[in-house]
N, C-alpha and C positions, 0 to 999 in steps of 0.2 A: 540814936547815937549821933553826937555831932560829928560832922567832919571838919578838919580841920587843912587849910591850903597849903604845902609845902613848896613856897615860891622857889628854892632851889632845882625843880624838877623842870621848870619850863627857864625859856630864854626872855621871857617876857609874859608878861599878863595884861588884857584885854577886857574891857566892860563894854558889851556891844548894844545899845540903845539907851539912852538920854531922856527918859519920860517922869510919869509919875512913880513911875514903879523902882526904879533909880532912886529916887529921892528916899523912899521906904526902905532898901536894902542898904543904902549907904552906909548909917552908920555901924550895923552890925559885920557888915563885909568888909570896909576900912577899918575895923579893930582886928580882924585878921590879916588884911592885905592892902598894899596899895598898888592901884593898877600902875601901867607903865604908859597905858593908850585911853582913850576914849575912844570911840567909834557910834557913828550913831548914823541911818539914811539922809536926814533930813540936810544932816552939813555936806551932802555929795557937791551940792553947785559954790555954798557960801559958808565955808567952813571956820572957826575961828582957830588960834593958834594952840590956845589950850580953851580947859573948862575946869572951873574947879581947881587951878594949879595944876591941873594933868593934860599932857600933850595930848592933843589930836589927830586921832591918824584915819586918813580917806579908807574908805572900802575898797576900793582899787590896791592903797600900797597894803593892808591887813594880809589880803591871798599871799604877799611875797615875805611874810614873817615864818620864820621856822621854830618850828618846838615852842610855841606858843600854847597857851589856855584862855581861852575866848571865852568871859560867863556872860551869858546871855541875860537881861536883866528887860524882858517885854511882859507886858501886861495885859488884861484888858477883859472884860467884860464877856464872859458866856454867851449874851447876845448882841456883837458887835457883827 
């Protein structure tokens, strides 16, 4: 069964990692939702303002969001 995202339950919505696996999920997750953040490790030191039209928010300010839904969107290989 699909599920489906009811962005009225959170105060915000989060996509946390930036890779290839990102690019895979987008377009079926942006046809249900658009996040409100990006977040990803790699922008800790050299972050840009947005990505995609979508603000960037550090891992630092993420912990201080409340009633948020943070979907995880990492990848990678069995034998990495």
């Amino acid at each position: 069964m699909e599920r489906k995202i009811d962005k009225k339950m959170f105060r915000s919505v989060i996509i946390y990692g930036i890779g290839q696996y990102y690019k895979t999920i987008k377009p079926e997750l942006f046809a249900q939702i658009k996040p409100d953040y990006l977040c990803d490790r790699k922008w800790d030191t050299d972050a840009p303002e947005s990505f995609d039209g979508i603000p960037v928010i550090s891992r630092e300010n993420l912990y201080k969001l409340e009633n948020s839904l943070v979907i995880i969107s990492g990848g990678g290989t069995m034998d990495q």
